[in-house]
N, C-alpha and C positions, 0 to 999 in steps of 0.2 A: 818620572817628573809629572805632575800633576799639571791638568792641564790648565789651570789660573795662573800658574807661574808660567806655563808654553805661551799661553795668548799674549802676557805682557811683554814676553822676551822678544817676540816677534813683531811688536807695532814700530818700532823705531826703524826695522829696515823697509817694513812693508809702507811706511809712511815716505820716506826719503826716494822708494820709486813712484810713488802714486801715479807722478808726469800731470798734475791738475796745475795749471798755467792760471793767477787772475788778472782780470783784464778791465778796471774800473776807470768812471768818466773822470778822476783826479786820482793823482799819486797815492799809493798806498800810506805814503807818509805825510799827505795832508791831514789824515784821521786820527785826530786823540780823543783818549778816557776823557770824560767828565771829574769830579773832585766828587767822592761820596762821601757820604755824612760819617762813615766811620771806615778804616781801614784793617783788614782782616790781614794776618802771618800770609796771606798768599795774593791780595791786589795786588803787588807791585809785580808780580810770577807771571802774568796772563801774556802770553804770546798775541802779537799782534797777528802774525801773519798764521800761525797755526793754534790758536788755542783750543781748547779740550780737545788734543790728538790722541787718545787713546780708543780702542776699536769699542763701538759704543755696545755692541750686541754679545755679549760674554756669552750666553748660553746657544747662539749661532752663529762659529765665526769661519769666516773663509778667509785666506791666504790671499787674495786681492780685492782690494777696495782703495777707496780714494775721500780723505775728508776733506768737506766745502767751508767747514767751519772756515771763518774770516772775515775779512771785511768785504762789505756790497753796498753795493749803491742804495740808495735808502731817498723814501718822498712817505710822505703823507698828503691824500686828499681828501673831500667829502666823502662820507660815508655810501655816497649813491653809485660811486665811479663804480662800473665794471668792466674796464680795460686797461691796460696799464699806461699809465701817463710817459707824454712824451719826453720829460726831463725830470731827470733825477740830482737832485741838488745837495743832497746830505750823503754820509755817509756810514754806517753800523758794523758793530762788531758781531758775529753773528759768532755762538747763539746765545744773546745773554739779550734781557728782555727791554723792550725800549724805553722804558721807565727807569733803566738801572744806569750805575753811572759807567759800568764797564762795556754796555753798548756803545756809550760816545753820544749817546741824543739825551736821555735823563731827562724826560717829557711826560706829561698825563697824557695818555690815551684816552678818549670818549668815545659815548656810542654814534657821535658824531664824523668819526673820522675811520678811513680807512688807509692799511700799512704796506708799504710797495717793495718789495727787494730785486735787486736785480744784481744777477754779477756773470761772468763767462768762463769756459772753460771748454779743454781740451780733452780729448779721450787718449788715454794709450795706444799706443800700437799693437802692444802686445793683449787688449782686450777685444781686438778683433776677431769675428766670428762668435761673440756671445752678447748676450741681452746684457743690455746696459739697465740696472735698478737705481731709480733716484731716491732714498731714505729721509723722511725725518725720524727724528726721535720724539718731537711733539713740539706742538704749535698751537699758542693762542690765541681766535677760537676756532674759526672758518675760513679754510684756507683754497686756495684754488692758482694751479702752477701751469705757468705757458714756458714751453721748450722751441725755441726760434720762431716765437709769433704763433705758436698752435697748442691751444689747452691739452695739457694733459691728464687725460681721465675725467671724472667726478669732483667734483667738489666735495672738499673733507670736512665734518661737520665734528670736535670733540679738540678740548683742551689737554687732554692728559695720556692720549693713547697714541702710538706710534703710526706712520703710514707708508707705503710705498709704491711708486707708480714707474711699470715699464715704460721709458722713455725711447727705446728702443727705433721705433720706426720716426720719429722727431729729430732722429741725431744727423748731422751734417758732418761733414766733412771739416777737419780744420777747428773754428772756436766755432763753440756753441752757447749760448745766451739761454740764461734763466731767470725767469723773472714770478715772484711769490706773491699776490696779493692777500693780505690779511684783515676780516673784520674780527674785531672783539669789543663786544658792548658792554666785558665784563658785568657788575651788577645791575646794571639795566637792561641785560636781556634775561633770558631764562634758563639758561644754560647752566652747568655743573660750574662754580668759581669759586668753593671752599672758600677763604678767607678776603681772598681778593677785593677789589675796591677802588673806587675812583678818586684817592684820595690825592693830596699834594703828595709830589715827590721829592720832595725836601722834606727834614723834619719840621714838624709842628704838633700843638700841643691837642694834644686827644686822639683818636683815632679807636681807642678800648682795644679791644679783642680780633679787632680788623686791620685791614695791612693793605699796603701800595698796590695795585693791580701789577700784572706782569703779562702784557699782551706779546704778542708777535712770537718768531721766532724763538724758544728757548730750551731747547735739547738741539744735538747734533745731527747736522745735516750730510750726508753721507752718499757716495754712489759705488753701485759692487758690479762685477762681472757675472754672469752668471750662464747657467747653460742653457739649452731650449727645454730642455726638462730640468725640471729643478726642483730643490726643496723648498718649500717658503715656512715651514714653519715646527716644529719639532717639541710635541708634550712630553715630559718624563715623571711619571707618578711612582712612588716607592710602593709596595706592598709587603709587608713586613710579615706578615700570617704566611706567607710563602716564600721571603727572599728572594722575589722575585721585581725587576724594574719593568713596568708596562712602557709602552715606546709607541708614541703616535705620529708616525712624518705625514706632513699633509704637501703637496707640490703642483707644478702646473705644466701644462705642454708632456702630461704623462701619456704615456701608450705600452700598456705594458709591463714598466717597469716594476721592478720587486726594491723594498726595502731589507737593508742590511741593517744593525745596531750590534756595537762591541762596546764592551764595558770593561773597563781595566783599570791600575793600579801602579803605577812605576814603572809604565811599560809593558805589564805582564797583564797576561789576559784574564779576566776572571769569568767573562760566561758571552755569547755571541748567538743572534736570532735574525730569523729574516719572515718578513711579511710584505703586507701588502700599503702601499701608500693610502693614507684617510680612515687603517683599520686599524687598533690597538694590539699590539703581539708582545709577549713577556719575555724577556732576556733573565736568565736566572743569575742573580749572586750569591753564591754559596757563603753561606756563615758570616751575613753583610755585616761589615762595621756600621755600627750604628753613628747618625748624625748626632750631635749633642751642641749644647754652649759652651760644654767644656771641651768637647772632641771633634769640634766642624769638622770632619771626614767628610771630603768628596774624589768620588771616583771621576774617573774621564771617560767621558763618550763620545765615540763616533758613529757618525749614522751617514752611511750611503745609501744611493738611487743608483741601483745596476738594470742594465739591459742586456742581463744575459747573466757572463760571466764581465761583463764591462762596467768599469764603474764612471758613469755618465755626472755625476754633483756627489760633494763629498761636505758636511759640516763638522764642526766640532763641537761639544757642550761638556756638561757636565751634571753630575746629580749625587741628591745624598739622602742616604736610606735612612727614614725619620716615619713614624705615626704621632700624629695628635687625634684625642677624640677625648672622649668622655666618659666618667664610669665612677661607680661607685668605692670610696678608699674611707673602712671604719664609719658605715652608712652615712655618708655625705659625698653628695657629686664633686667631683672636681675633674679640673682638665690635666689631663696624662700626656705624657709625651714620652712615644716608645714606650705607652703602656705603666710609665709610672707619673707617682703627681711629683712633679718638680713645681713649687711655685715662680710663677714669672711676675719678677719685676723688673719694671722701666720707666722710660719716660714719654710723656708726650712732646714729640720731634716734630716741627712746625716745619720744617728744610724752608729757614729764608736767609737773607744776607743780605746784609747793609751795602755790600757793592756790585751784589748782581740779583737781588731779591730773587727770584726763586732757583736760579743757576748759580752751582757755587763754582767760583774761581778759576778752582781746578779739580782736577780728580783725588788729589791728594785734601783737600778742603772738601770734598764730597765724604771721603772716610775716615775725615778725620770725626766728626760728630759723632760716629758710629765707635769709632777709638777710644773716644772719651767714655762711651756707655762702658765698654768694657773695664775701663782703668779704675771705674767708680763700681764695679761687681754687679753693675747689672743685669741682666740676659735676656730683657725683652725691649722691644722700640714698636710703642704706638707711631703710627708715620697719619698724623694729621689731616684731614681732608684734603691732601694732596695726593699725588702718585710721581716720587721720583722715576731720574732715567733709570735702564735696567742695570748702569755699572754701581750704583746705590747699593741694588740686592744682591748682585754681585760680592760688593763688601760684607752684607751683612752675611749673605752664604758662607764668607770664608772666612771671616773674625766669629762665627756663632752670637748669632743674636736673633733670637725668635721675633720676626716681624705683626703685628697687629696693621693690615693696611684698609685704611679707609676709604670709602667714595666718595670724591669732593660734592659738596651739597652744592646742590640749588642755591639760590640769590634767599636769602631768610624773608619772612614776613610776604609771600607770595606765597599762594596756591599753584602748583606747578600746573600747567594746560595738559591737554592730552600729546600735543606733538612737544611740547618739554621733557613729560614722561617717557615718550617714545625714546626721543635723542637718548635721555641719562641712561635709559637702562640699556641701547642698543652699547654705548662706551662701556659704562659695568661690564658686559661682554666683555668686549674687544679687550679692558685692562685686566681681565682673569685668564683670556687667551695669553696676552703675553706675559704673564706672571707667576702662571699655574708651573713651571718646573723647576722654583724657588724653594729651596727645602728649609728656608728662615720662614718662611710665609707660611704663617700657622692659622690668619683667622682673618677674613672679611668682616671689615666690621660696616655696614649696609647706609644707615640712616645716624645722627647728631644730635640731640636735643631737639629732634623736631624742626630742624630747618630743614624745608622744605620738602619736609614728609608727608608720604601717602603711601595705601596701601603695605604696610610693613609687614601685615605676618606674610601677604603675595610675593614679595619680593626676597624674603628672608628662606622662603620655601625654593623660588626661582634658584636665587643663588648656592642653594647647598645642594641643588639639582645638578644645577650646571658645575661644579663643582665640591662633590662629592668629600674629596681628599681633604678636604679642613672644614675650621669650626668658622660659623656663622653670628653673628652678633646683629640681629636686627636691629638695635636702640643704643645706641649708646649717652648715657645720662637719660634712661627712664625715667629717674624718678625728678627731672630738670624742667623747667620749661617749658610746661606746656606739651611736651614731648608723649607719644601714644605711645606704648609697649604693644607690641604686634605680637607677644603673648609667646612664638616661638623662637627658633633660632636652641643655638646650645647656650647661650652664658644669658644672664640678669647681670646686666651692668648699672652701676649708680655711679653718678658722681655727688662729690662730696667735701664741700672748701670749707677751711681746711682739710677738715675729716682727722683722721680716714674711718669715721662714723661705723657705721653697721650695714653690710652686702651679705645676704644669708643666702646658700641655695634653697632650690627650688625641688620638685620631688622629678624636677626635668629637663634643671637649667644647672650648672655650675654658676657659682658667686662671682663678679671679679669686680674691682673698683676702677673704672676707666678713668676716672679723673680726680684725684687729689690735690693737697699740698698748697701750689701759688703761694712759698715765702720769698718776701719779697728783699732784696736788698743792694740799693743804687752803688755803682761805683763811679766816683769822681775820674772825669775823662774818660768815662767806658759807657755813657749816653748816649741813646740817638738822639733825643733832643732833652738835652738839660734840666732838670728841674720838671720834668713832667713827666716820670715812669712810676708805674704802680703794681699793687698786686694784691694777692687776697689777702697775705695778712705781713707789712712791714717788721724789718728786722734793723734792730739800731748795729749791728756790728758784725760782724764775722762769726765771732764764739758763742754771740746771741742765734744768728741763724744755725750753725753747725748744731748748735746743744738741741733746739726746737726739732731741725730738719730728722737729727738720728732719733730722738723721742718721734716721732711720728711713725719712723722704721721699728721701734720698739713697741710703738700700739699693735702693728700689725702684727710680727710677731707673737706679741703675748696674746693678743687677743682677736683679731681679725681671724689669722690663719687656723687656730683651733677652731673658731666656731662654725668655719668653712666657706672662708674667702680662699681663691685658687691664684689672684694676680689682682697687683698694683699697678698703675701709673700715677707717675709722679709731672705736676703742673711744673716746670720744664725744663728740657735740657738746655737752652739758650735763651738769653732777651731778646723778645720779639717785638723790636721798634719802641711804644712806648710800654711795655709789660715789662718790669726790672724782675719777673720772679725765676729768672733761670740758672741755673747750676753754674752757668759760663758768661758770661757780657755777651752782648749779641756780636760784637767785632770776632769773640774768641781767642781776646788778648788773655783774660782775667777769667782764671777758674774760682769761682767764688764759696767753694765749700774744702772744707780740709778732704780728698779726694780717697787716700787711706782710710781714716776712719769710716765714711760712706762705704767704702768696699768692706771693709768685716761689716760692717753692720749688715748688709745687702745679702754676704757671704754665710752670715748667721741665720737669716732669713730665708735662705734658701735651702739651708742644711735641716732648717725645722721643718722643711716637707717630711721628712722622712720622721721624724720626732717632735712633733709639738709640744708646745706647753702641758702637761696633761691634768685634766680634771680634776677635783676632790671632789668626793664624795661626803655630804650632810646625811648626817639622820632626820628625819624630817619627822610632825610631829610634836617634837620635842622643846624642851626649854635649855638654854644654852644663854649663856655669860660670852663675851668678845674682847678677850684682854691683849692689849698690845705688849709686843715682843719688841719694843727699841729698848736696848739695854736703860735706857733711861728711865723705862716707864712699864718696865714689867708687875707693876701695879698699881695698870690704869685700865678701866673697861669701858665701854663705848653705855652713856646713858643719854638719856633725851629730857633736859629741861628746858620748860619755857618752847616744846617744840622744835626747838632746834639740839644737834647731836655734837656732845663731845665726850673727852675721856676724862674721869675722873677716880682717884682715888677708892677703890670699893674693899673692904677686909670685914673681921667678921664683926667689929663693934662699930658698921658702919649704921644709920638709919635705915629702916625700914623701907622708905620711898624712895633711899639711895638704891637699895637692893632691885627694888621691883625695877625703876626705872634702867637699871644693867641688867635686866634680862629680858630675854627675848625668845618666842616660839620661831623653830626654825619649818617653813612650810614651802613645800613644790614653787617654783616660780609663779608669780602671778599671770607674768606675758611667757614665759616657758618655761614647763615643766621640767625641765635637765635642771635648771637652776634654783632659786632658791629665793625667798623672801621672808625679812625678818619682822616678825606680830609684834607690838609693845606687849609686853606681859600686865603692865596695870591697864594700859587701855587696848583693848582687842578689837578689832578692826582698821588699829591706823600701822601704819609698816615706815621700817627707816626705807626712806627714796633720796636722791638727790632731786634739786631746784637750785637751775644757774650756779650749778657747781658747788653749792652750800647743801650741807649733808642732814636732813631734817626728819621727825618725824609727825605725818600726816595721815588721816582717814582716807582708807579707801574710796574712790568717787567712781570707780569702776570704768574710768576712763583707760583707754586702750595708752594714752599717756602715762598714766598715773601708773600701771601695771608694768610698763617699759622705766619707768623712773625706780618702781621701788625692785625690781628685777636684779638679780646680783648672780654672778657666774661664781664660782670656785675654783681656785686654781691649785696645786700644790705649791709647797714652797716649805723652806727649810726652816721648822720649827711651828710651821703653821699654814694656814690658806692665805692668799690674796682673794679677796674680791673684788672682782671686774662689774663695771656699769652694763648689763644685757646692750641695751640701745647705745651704749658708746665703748667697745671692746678696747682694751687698753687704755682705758682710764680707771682710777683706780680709788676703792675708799682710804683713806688716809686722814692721817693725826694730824693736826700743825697747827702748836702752842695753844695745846689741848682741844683744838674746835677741830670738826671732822669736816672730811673736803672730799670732792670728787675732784683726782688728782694727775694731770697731764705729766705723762715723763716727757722733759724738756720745755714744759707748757710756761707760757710769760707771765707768771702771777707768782707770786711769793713762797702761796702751800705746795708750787710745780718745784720746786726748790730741786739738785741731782743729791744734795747732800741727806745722806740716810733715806733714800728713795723708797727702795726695795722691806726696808727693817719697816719703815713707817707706815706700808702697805701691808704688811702679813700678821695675822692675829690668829691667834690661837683659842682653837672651840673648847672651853672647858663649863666646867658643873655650873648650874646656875646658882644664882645668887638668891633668887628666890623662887622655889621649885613649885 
């Protein structure tokens, strides 16, 4: 039995003894929900007295612990207080964030105010004689905890990374009292707050591309037993060149002791090593199953702390044998996984909800989002300037879905200080400490379109120092906003809305498109707020969005992934407040795209790693005629009158300047050589280009435009070539009602037409007309 299915089977009894007693200034049944603006398949699911009970730490779990999740006593005062107030007069659902309506307060937080928790509790009996650990899972922004009237530890400084403090010598006898003081000035400090915002928490109309703040308390709060020596923290890195799992326990209260790590399979053991605690030692897996989207293989691990032949702390994890890196396939970089190019597409995952904004519901609401990726064929998940809890990557470890995870940016439109930069990048740390044994987690991606960027190629170097085992994305949307490319890192990301435009590698980077797509399309009762969601580019209906959404799956395809794009994401898996452009309604009542078709399409797209579209070959040179192959018009050849291009009638008693005007010198690409551009034969120097989608032809002006417009790829195709736009891959030259177009599959204009798509695209290179 593997051990994601041991961890789950065992939370229900290990939770039922916990013996954690709560002890609030009003009945637990004075506290109810708030009304949220929209109702998700799992608000009405949320346990009061125990919600999100499942063990929050999948990749370190021990056999006793205790969750605090629940209700606590709850105050808010000036942001100046630092000691905890004498009355606490509200009440909160913990951990769902105080802006939400399943906290029970459904409040703005400001940089004015500061958040108080208090609640009590009891230790086991049977946890006597071991350190008692107080856990969060993460807390927004700064947070600092008193155990019966006496701080314990540091003050925690970081929105998105977990913490833990020995409470140990604090514990009393009988109940014992906790109390959380929380500042968060969201975007009025300086701090890492991705999307965040001090907006109204109701809906209202505007908001763009930004969202509700989500301060306080919102991952799970948790307390473990543990021993005087102990483990605190456990790396697992794959090495695939050897079959072997590197294993790094790091622990505390050690003297001494030796590490153990066993790796096994249903029981059965497949390889066992021992070393030393804080030193890396390799456990061998013989003839590893390899991890996949299609094969999430993971083994179970155990790793003890022996004193001797005694085994003093024991955890459990898991891992799964996977390489990504980079590497040349048919002279074009792309990103390999396990050594081959698989393309990854996904979507960009914003993890918010309408009834708990950045906490979902439940665990089951946590993967299902991840479920949906799957059901729609696609195998990668952008995770948005956020960092879910670990039971997130959890899911995605075990459904297969290669993670893309971001650093939440900076507050936008500030220059970060130097103790801002200090903070974000000591977090960066702390969240690759706790994420690095994630075998979904294929790539840091560092910096955003330049919010609140600094220092990019420094930090993109940092990070693929500090971890080594994946790829690094210093920029994502280089080419966006003001945004600086820091020049290194593995991938050249662009975004691109629509798009999905042109992402070429680099002689050093793989291609990938981090941001496309944003179609947009409202559904009636599946609002946050009514009448005022947008997106990049509106869709009047279902079969309007489904035809558009798989034509853009079809650009990249035919033309992206040949020219050496490695991965897509798609603008988004959900509506985000006021953004209608997501696959799902933001409630996640309403799947908004036909979810079958998306999956062949995705599944088509993924299978062309292995086989793309491939080339034709021009003679270059030479004079050539361009006659279309729809059975309707196999004699009709593409001429240029009046400068503009269409197809007309050409045979041999045609005129002289009908001749000339249907032929054309075929010559090397203008903007690249691989491709190809067509000369007028009576006027030489002007070439067929598109302009705004109208197929014309024009003189050279030796603009680096003008040479990307008149640019045309070759494609094979049955009876003839396609040609593709260089600077727009998967757009296509095309006939329609004789005028020639540059022509979008699924695009919303007339000539994007699906009927006769493919015939209306392919033309055949024969003798010229006039030689």
């Amino acid at each position: 039995m593997k051990l994601s299915r041991r961890v789950s089977l065992a939370l229900a009894p290990l939770l039922a003894t916990a013996g954690v007693l709560v002890a609030s200034a009003q009945p637990a049944g004075a506290w109810t929900p708030k009304t949220p603006p929209m109702t998700t398949p799992w608000t009405n699911s949320v346990s009061t007295t125990d919600p999100l009970p499942e063990y929050p730490r999948p990749q370190m779990t021990r056999a006793d612990w205790a969750s605090l999740n629940g209700i606590w006593d709850f105050a808010v005062t000036g942001s100046g207080q630092t000691t905890p107030p004498g009355t606490f007069g509200e009440q909160i659902r913990v951990p769902f964030p105080v802006e939400s309506a399943l906290s029970g307060i459904q409040r703005k937080i400001t940089e004015n105010d500061k958040m108080w928790y208090r609640r009590t509790f009891t230790i086991p009996a049977s946890w006597s004689g071991r350190r008692v650990q107080l856990n969060f899972g993460a807390v927004d922004w700064q947070t600092t905890v008193w155990v019966n009237g006496t701080q314990a530890g540091a003050v925690h400084s970081g929105g998105y990374d977990a913490f833990t403090y020995d409470i140990t010598p604090l514990l009393g006898s009988g109940t014992n009292t906790i109390v959380v003081g929380v500042y968060d000035p969201t975007d009025a400090g300086t701090q890492a707050v991705g999307k965040q915002r001090r907006n109204d928490v109701l809906p209202h109309a505007g908001g763009g591309i930004f969202y509700t703040g989500a301060s306080g308390i919102w991952q799970t709060v948790w307390l473990e037993p543990t021993p005087t020596a102990s483990i605190t923290r456990v790396d697992l890195v794959p090495n695939l060149s050897n079959n072997t799992l590197s294993v790094n326990a790091q622990g505390t209260g050690l003297s001494g002791q030796t590490v153990t790590a066993t790796v096994s399979t249903g029981g059965t053991t497949v390889g066992t090593a021992s070393g030393s605690p804080g030193t890396a030692f390799s456990v061998s897996v013989p003839n590893a199953h390899r991890w996949t989207p299609d094969d999430p293989f993971l083994y179970d691990v155990k790793v003890e702390l022996r004193s001797g032949s005694t085994v003093v702390d024991s955890v459990g994890s898991y891992a799964g044998m996977r390489s990504i890196s980079v590497g040349s396939v048919n002279g074009k970089l792309r990103i390999l996984l396990n050594g081959q190019f698989v393309f990854q597409t996904g979507t960009l995952d914003q993890g918010y909800w309408p009834d708990g904004i950045y906490t979902a519901p439940t665990d089951a609401a946590l993967r299902s989002d991840l479920q949906a990726h799957k059901t729609m064929g696609f195998n990668m998940v952008r995770k948005h300037i956020k960092v879910e809890p670990q039971r997130w990557f959890y899911a995605a470890d075990q459904l297969g879905l290669l993670v893309w995870q971001d650093m939440p940016a900076m507050p936008t439109g500030k220059t970060p200080t130097t103790a801002a930069r200090t903070q974000w990048e000591a977090e960066f740390h702390r969240i690759i400490d706790q994420h690095r044994s994630s075998p979904a987690l294929v790539m840091w991606v560092d910096q955003n379109e330049g919010w609140g960027q600094y220092d990019q190629a420094r930090i993109a170097g940092d990070v693929k120092a500090y971890d080594p085992s994946r790829l690094v994305n210093n920029m994502s949307g280089v080419n966006c906003c003001g945004s600086v490319d820091g020049g290194n890192g593995d991938v050249v990301d662009n975004h691109i809305y629509v798009g999905p435009g042109a992402t070429r590698p680099s002689g050093t980077r793989a291609a990938v498109l981090g941001e496309f797509g944003g179609l947009g399309l409202r559904v009636s009762g599946h609002e946050w707020s009514p009448g005022n969601g947008f997106s990049y580019e509106d869709q009047a209906s279902a079969a309007r969005l489904n035809d558009r959404l798989n034509g853009l799956y079809e650009q990249l395809r035919t033309g992206g992934l040949p020219q050496g794009l490695s991965a897509s994401v798609y603008t988004e898996i959900t509506d985000v407040e006021n953004e209608s452009n997501g696959l799902l309604t933001y409630d996640r009542q309403v799947v908004k795209v036909d979810a079958a078709r998306l999956r062949a399409t995705n599944q088509a797209l993924i299978a062309a790693s292995g086989n793309p579209v491939a080339p034709a070959t021009l003679q270059t040179g030479v004079y050539k005629s361009l006659r279309a192959t729809t059975a309707c018009c196999t004699n009709r050849y593409i001429r240029h009158q009046n400068s503009l291009g269409y197809t007309e009638v050409v045979d041999a008693n045609s005129s002289t300047l009908l001749k000339q005007d249907a032929t054309w010198r075929v010559v090397p690409g203008l903007a690249d050589s691989s491709c190809y551009s067509f000369e007028s034969r009576n006027f030489p120097g002007q070439y067929l280009r598109h302009q705004a989608f109208r197929v014309r032809k024009d003189a050279n002006d030796n603009s680096a435009l003008f040479k990307a417009d008149a640019t045309w790829c070759a494609q094979q195709a049955s009876g003839g070539v396609r040609l593709t736009a260089w600077n727009f891959p998967g757009q296509y030259l095309r006939h329609y009602a004789a005028e020639l177009w540059l022509a979008t599959p699924g695009g919303p204009n007339a000539y994007d037409g699906s009927g006769l798509f493919v015939e209306d695209t392919t033309w055949s290179v024969d003798a010229p007309w006039a030689p």
